[in-house]
VOBA-1610 file (N, C-alpha, C; in pm, whole numbers, padded with zeros to 5 digits, always signed):
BEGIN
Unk+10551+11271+07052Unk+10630+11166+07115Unk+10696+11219+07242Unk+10677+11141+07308Unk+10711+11160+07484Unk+10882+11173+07494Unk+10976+11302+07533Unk+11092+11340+07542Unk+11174+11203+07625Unk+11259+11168+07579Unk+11331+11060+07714Unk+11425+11130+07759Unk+11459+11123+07867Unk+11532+11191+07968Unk+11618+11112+08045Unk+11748+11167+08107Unk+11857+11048+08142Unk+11878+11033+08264Unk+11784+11115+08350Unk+11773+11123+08465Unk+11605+11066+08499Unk+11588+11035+08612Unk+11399+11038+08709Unk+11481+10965+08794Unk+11392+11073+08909Unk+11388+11044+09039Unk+11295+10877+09055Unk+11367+10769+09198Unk+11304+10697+09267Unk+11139+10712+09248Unk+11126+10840+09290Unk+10985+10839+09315Unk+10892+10882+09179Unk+10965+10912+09087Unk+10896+10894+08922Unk+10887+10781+08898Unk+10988+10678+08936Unk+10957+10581+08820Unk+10890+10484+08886Unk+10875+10480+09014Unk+10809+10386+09128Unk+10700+10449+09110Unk+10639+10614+09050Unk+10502+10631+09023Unk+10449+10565+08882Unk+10538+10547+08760Unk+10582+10500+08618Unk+10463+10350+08693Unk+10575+10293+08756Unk+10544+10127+08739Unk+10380+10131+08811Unk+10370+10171+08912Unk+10210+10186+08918Unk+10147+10235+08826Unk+10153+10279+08789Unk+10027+10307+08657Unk+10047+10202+08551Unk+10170+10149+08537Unk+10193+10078+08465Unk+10147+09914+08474Unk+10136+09922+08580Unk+10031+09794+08662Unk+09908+09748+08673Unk+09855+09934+08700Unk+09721+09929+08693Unk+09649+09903+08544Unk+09763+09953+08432Unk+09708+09829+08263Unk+09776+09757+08185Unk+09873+09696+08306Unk+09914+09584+08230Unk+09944+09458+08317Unk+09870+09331+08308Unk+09922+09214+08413Unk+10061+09201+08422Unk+10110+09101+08522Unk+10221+09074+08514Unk+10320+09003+08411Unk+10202+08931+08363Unk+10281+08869+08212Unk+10276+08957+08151Unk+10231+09048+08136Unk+10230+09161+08001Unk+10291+09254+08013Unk+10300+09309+08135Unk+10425+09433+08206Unk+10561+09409+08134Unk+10592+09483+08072Unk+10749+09536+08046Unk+10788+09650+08103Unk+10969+09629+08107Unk+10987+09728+08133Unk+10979+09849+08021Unk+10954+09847+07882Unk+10947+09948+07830Unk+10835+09996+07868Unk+10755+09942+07895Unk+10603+10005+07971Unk+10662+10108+08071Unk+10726+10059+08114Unk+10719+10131+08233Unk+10818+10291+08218Unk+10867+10244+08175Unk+11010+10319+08076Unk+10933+10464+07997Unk+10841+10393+07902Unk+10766+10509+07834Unk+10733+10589+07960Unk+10639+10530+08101Unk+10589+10615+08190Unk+10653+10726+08239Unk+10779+10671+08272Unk+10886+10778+08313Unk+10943+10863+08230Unk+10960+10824+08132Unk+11005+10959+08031Unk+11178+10913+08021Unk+11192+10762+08076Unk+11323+10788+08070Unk+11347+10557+07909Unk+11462+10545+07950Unk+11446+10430+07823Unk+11498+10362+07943Unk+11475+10218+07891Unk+11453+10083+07957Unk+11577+10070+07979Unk+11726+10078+07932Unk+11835+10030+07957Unk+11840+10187+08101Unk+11788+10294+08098Unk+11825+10336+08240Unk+11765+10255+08378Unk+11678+10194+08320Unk+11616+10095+08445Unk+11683+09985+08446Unk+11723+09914+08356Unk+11838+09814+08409Unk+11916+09837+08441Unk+11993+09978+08397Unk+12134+10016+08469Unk+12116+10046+08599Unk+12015+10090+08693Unk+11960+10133+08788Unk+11905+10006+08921Unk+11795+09898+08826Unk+11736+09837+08881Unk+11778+09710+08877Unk+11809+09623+08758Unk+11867+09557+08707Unk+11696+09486+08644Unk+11677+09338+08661Unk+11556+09307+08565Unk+11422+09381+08619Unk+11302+09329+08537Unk+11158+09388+08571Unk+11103+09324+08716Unk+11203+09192+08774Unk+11165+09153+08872Unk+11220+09254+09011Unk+11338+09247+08952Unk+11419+09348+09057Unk+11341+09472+09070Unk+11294+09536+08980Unk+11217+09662+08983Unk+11066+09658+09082Unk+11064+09546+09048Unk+10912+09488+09164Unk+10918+09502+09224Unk+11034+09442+09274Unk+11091+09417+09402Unk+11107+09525+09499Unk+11180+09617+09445Unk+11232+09779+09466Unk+11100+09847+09524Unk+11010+09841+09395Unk+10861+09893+09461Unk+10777+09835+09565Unk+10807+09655+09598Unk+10753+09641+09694Unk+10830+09658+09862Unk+10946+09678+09841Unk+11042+09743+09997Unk+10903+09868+10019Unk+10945+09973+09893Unk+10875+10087+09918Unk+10722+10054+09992Unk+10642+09967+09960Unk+10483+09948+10009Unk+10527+09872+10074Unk+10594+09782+10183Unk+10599+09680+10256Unk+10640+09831+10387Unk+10661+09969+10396Unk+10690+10016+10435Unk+10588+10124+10453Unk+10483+10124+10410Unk+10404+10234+10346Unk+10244+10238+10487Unk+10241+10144+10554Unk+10112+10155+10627Unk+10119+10274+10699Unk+10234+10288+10789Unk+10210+10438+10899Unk+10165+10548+10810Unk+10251+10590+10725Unk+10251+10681+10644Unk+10118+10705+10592Unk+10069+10578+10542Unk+09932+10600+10433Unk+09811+10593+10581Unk+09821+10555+10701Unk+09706+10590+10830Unk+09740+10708+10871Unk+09835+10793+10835Unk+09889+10892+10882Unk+09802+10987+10865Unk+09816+10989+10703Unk+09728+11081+10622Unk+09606+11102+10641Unk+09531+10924+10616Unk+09394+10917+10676Unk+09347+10980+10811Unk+09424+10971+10931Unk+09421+11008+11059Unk+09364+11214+11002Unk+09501+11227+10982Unk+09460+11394+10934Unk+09335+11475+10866Unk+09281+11360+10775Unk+09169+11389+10655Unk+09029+11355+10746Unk+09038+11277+10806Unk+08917+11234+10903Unk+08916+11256+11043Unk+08798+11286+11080Unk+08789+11326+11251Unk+08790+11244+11350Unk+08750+11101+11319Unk+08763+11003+11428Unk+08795+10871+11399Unk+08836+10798+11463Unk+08942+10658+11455Unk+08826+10606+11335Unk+08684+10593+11413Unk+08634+10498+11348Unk+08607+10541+11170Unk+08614+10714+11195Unk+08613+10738+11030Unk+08698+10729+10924Unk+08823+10718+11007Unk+09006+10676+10930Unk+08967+10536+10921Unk+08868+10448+10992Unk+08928+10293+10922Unk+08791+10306+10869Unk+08682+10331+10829Unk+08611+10319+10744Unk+08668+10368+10606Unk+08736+10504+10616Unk+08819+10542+10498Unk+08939+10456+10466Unk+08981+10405+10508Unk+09095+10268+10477Unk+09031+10160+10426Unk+08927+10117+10467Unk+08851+09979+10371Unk+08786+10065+10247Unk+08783+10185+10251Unk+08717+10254+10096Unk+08867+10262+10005Unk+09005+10222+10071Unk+09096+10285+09986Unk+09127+10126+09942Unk+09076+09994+10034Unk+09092+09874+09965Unk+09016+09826+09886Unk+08868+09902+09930Unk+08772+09885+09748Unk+08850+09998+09620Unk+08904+10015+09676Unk+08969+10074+09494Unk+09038+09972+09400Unk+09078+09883+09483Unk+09167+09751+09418Unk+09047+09737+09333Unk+08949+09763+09315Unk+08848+09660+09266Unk+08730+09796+09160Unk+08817+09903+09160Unk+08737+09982+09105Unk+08697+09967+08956Unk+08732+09878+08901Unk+08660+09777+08757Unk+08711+09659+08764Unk+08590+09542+08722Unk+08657+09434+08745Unk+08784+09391+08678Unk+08799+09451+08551Unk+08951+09463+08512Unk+09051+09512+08586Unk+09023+09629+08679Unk+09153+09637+08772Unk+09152+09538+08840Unk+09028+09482+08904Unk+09050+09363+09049Unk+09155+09228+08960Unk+09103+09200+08857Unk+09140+09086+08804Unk+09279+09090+08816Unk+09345+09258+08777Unk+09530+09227+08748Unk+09555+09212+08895Unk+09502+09302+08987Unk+09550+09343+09095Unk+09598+09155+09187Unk+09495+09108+09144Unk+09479+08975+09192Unk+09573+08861+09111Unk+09605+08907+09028Unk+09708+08830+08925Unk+09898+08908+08987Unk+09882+09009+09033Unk+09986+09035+09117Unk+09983+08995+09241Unk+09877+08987+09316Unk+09835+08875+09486Unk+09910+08785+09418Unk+09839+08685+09346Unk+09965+08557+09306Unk+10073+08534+09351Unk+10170+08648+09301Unk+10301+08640+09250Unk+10338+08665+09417Unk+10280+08727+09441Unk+10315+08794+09588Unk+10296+08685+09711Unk+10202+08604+09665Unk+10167+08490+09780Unk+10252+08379+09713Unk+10338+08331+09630Unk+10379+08244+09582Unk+10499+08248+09558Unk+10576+08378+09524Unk+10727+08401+09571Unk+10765+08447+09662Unk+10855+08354+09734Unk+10881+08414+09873Unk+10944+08546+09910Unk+11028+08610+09811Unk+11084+08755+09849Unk+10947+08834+09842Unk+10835+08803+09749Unk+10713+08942+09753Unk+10659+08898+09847Unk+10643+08760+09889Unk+10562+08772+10049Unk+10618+08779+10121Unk+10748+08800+10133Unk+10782+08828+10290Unk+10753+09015+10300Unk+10837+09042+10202Unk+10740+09221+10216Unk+10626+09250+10176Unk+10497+09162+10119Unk+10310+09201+10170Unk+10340+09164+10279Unk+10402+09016+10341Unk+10407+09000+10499Unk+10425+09126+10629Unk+10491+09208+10596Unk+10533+09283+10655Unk+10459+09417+10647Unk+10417+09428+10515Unk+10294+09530+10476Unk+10204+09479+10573Unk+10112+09367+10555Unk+10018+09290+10639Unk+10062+09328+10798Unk+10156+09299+10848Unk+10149+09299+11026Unk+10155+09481+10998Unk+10251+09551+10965Unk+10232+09682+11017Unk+10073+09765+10981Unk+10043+09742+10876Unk+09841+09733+10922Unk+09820+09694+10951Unk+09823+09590+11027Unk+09715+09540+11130Unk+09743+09610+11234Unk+09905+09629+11297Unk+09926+09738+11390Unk+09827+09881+11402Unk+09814+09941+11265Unk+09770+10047+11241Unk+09590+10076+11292Unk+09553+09934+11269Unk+09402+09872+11279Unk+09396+09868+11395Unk+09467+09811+11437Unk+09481+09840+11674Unk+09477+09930+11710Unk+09548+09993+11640Unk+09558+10167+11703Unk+09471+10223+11684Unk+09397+10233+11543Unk+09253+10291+11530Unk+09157+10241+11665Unk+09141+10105+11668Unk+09021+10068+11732Unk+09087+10114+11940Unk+09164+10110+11989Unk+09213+10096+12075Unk+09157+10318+12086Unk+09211+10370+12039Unk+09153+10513+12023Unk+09032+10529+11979Unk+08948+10447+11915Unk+08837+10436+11909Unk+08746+10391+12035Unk+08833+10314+12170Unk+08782+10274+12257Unk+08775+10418+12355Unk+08879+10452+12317Unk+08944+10571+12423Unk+08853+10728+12408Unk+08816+10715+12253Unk+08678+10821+12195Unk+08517+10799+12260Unk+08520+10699+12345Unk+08401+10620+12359Unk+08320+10587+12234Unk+08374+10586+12091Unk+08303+10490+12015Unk+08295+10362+12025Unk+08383+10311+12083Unk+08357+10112+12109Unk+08360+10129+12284Unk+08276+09994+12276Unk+08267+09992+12434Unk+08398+09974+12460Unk+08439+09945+12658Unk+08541+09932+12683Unk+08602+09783+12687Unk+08503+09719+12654Unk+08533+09586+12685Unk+08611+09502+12546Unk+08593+09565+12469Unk+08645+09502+12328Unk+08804+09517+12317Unk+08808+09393+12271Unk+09006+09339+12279Unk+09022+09380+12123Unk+09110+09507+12125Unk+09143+09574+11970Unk+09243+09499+11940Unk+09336+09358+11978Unk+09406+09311+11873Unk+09264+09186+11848Unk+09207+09113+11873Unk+09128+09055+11808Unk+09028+09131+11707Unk+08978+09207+11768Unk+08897+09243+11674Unk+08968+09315+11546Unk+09067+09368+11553Unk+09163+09431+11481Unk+09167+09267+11349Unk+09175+09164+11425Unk+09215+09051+11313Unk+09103+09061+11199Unk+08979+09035+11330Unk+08861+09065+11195Unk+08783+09128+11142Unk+08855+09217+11175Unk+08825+09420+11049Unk+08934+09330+10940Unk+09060+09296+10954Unk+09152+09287+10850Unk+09088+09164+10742Unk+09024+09077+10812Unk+08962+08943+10749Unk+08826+08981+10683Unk+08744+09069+10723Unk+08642+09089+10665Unk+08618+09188+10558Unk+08737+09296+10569Unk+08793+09380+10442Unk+08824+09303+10365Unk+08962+09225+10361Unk+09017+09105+10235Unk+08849+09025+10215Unk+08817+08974+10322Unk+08657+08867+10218Unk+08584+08932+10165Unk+08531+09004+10175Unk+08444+09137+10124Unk+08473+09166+09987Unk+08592+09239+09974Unk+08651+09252+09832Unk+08670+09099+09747Unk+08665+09026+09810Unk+08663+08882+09745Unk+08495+08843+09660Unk+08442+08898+09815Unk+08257+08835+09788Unk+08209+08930+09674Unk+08240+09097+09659Unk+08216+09169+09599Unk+08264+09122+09428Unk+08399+09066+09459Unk+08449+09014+09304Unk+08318+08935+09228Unk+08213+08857+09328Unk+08189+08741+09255Unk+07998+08814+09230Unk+07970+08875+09354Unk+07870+08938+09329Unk+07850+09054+09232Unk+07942+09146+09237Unk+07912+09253+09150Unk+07816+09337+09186Unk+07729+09327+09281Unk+07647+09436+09351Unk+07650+09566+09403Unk+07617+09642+09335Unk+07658+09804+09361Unk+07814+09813+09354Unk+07875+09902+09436Unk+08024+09938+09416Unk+08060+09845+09511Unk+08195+09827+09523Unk+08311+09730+09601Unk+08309+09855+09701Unk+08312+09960+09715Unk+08294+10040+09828Unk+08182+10068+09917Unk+08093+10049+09863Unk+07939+10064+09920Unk+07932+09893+09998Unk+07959+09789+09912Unk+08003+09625+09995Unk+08090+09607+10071Unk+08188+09669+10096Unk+08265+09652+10174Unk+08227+09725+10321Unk+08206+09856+10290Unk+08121+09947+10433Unk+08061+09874+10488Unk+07945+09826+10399Unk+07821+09750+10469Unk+07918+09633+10542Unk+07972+09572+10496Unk+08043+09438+10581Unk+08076+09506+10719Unk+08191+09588+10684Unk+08279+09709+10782Unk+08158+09681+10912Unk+08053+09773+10883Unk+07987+09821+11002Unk+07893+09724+11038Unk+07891+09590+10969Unk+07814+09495+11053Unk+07898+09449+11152Unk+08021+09411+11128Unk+08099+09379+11243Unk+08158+09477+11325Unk+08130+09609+11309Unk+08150+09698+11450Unk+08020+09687+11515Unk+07893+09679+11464Unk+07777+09770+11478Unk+07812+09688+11646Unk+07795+09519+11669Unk+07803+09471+11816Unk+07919+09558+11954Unk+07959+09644+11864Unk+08076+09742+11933Unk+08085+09829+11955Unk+07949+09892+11911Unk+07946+10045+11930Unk+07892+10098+12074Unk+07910+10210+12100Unk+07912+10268+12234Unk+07726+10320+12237Unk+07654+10267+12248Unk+07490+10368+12202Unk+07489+10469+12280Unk+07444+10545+12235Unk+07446+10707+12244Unk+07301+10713+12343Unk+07326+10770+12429Unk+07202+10848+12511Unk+07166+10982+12509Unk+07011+10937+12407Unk+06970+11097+12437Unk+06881+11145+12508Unk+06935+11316+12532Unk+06830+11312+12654Unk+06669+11305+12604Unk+06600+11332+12704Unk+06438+11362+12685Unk+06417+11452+12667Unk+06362+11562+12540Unk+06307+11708+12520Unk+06207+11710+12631Unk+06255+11852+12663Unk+06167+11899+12775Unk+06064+11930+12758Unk+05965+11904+12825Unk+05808+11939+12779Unk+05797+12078+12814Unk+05696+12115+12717Unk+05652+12230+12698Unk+05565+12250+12786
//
């Protein structure tokens, strides 16, 4: 049996409730769920958080805040703009890495598109990636991977629109991985954007 403890850090129990998400919907989420995760008991999260909504809540400030940070990383791990946002639509096919995760993940979209305190912070999640998506493609122009002529806040809209449909179309198809469907989408709508490469002519012998 798992020790309870009278202390965890912010960032334990905001790791607690994610996992705790990823197997249990929102009707089914308790806070003792979440409680067991942390190692600590449910009345320290109400004394702390106050209900399981408030605790949501708490965790979604934290991700309504989270885009620089999480392109940050990507930027570091990958060598070029266009390989940080190909690796960013592989980190939004994870939502979908069994259709049992997509299903809760999407049963929390709900709550999030339908109460106004969780959409105003996805709202805010939403514009500061898309910011992040400009910046990729706009340095992607500047790499000579996209021509020069391409307007990175439009196209920036529909990298963001064709990631969200993708993971949608993938829900209903089921064809290969949600990561392998989503790429393929990804690079049909750059492919009209790419810079073609000139090579030279091998020299004759």
């Amino acid at each position: 049996m798992r020790t309870r403890r009278r202390k965890a850090s912010d960032d334990e129990i905001f790791a607690a409730v994610h996992r705790a998400m990823t197997q249990y919907g929102p009707h089914e989420l308790t806070l003792a769920h979440i409680a067991a995760g942390a190692g600590v008991t449910p009345g320290l999260l109400v004394q702390r958080f106050g209900s399981k909504r408030d605790l949501l809540l708490a965790l979604s400030d934290r991700f309504a805040n989270s885009a620089p940070a999480m392109f940050k990383a990507l930027k570091v791990a990958h060598r070029t703009p266009l390989a940080t946002l190909r690796a960013y639509a592989a980190c939004m096919a994870n939502l979908a890495s069994s259709p049992d995760a997509l299903s809760r993940n999407l049963a929390y979209l709900q709550i999030d598109l339908t109460d106004e305190d969780f959409r105003a912070r996805l709202l805010a999640n939403a514009r500061a990636t898309r910011r992040e998506i400009q910046s990729l493609l706009r340095s992607a122009i500047l790499a000579g991977e996209l021509q020069k002529n391409v307007d990175p806040r439009r196209l920036a809209q529909t990298v963001e629109a064709i990631i969200s449909g993708s993971l949608m179309s993938w829900a209903c198809y089921r064809d290969g991985t949600a990561t392998a469907w989503i790429r393929r989408d990804l690079d049909a709508v750059l492919q009209p954007h790419l810079v073609r490469k000139r090579h030279s002519k091998a020299s004759k012998s």
